[in-house]
N, C-alpha and C positions, 0 to 999 in steps of 0.2 A: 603350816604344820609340816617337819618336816622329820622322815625317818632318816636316820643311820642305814647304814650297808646293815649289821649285825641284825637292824630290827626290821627290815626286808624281809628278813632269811627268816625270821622267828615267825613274820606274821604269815610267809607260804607254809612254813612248817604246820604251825598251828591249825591253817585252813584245810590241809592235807588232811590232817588228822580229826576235825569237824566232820568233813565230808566223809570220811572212813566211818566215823560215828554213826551219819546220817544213815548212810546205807548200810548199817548192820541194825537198824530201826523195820528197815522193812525184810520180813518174809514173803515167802515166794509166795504160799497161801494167800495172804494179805491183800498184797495186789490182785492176784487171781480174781479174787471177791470184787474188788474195786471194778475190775476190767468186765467183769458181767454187766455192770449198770455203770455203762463210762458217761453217763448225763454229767452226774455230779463233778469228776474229775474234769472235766472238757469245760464246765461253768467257771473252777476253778482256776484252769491254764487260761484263761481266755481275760475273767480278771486281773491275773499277774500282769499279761503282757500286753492288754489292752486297756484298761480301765488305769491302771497305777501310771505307767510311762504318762499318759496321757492327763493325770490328774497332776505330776508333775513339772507337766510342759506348762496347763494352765496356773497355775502357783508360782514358776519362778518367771514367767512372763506376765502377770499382772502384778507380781513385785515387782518387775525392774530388778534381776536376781546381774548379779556381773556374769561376761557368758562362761567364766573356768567354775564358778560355782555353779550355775545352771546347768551345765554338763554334770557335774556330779551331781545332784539331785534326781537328774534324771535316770543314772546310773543307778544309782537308788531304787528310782522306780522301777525299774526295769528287771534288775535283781531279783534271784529266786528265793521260794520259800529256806527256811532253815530250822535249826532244832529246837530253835525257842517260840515260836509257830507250833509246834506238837506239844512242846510243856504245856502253856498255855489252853490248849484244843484240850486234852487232858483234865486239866483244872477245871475247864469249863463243863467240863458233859457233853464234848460234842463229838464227833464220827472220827476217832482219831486215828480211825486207817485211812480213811480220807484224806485227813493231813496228813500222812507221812506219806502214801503215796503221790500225792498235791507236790510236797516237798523234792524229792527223787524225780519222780518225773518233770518236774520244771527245772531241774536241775540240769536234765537229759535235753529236754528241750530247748532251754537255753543257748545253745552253742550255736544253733542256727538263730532261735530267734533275740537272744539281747543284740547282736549285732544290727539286724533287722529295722530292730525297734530304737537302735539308738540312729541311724542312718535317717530316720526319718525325724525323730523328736527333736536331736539335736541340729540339726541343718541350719535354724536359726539362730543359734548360739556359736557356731563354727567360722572359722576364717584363714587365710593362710599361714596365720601365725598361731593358730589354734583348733588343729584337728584332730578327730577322732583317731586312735591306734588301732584301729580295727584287727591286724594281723596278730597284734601282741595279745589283743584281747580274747581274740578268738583260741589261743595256744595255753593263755590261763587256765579258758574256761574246758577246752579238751582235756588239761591234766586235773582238772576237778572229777569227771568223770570216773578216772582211775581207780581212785580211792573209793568211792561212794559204790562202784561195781568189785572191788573187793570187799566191801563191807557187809552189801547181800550175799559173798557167798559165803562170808563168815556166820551169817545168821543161818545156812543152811547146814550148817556143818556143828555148829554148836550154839545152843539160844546161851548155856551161860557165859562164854566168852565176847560172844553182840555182847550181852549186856552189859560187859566191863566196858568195850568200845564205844558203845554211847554212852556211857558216865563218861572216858575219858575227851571226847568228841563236843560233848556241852561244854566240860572246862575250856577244854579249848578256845571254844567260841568266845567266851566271857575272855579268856585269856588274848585275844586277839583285841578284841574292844581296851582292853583293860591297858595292855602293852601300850597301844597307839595314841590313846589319851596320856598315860604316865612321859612319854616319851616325850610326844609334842610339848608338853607343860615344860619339860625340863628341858626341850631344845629353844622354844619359842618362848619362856615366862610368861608374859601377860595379853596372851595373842589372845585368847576367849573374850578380851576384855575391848580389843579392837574389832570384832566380827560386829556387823552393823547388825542393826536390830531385826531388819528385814529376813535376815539369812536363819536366826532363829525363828520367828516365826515358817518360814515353808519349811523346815525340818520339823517344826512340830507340828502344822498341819496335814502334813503329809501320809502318817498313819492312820489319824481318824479320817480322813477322808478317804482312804484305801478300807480303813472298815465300812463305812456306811455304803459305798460304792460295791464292797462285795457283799453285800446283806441285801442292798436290794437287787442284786442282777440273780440271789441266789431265789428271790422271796418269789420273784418276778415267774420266775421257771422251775417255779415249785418246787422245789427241792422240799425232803423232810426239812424239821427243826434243827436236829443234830446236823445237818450238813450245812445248815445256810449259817448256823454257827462257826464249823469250821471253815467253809468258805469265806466268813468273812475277817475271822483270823489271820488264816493264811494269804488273803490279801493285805491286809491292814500290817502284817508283820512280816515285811521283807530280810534275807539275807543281808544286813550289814558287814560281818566279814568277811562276804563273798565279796560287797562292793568295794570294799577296803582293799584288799586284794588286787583287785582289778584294777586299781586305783594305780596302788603302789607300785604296783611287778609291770604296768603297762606303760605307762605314762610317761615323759621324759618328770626328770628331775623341777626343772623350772616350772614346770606346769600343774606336778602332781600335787603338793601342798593347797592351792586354791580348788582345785578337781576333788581334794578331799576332805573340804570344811561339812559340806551336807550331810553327807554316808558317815562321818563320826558324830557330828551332831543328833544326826535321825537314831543312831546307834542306842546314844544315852537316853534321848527322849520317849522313844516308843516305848520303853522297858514297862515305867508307869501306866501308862496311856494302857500299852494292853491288859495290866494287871488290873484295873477299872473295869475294862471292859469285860474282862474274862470272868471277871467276879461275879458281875453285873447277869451274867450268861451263868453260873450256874447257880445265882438263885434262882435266877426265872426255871431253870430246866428241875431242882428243889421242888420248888412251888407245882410245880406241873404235875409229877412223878407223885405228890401230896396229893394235891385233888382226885387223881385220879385213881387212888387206890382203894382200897376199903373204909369205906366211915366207919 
């Protein structure tokens, strides 16, 4: 799968501007509240970067995944929350300042730790002719920062102009996924059709197992309802155009294609997967909110 110069440029564009989104989602307020009772948030970062890397090492090492896709899977994993994580949180009923600060702060945290995390996940998939870009990746993920810290001050400055930015910040996202799939099709024709069966399958297990995985570290450590919801959202629904990204703008040219069959595939698949899930969460959270009212 292979980008153009032109759609390089599109998909940092577009990522700039997701993260600009992101961060006019969250108010100063918002966080503030979060940061009182950092349990929930700390359950959260800790399944991004512990529980998913780690659900992904086991997946494409009892496939037998090749090591330039197993690197991207894990990249995958590793990856932070993003804005379709809080749509979803949303839909569901569940604490969705939780998730947005989930979102932003792992986005923050990221720059130390997806390096961290891929140093150690990947080691087994690594070789001289196929290493990690650490430097390149690390320079990504500081100018992702940028935008996402302009984006809260834009929400403190004006809630209606945030909320243009995250309307335009979602299309984006979609627009990044959307770009890179349309692109490959027409640079690569029937390459979807060559990808072994194996490689879908750990791009589709990958989310549900990131949700059950943050449902029960959340259930474990008593979090309320609404949070072990979102927590297990915002684990199970990782940043794809962040990984995409990181993918494209890092990687040499020879490499990046194979580094980025997982992160597009997980991209399309999860979409459904969380809308099941999310659905699934707020009848239950319906049904609760019923019983528990007035007969």
């Amino acid at each position: 799968m292979t980008l153009s110069s032109l759609q390089s440029v599109l998909v940092a564009a577009f990522l700039l501007l997701l993260m600009f989104g992101m961060g006019a989602t969250l108010s100063r307020e918002s966080f503030a509240t979060v940061m009182r009772t950092p349990k929930p948030l700390l359950v959260g970062l800790v399944s991004q970067f512990l529980w998913m890397p780690f659900a992904a090492f086991v997946i494409a090492s009892a496939l037998g995944l090749p090591d330039a896709v197993a690197i991207g899977l894990v990249i995958m994993g590793c990856s932070t929350g993003g804005t379709s994580s809080n749509f979803f949180t949303y839909f569901a009923r569940a604490d969705l300042a939780l998730s947005i600060s989930m979102s932003v702060c792992s986005t923050i945290v990221g720059v130390a730790a997806i390096p961290l995390v891929l140093s150690v996940w990947t080691r087994p998939f690594t070789s001289p002719d196929l290493e990690i870009p650490y430097a390149s990746i690390v320079t990504t993920l500081v100018a992702v920062i940028v935008p996402v810290a302009l984006g809260v001050y834009l929400r403190s400055r004006s809630e209606r102009w945030a909320a243009r930015a995250e309307r335009i910040g979602s299309i984006c996202g979609w627009g990044v996924l959307t770009l890179v799939i349309i692109g490959s099709l027409i640079e690569d024709g029937g390459i979807l059709l060559t990808i072994p069966a194996a490689t879908y399958v750990a791009a589709t297990a990958l989310g549900p197992l990131g949700f059950a995985l943050g449902w029960i570290g959340a259930r474990i450590l008593a979090l309320e309802p609404p949070q072990r919801r979102a927590v297990c959202l915002e684990t199970g629904i990782q940043n794809a155009p962040l990984a995409i990204a990181v993918v494209t703008l890092s990687f040499p040219d020879e490499i990046a294609p194979e580094v980025l069959v997982a992160p597009l595939l997980y991209g399309v698949i999860v979409v459904p997967c969380s809308a099941v899930v999310a659905y699934a969460f707020r009848r239950a959270a319906i049904s609760s909110s019923t019983s528990e009212g007035p007969a």
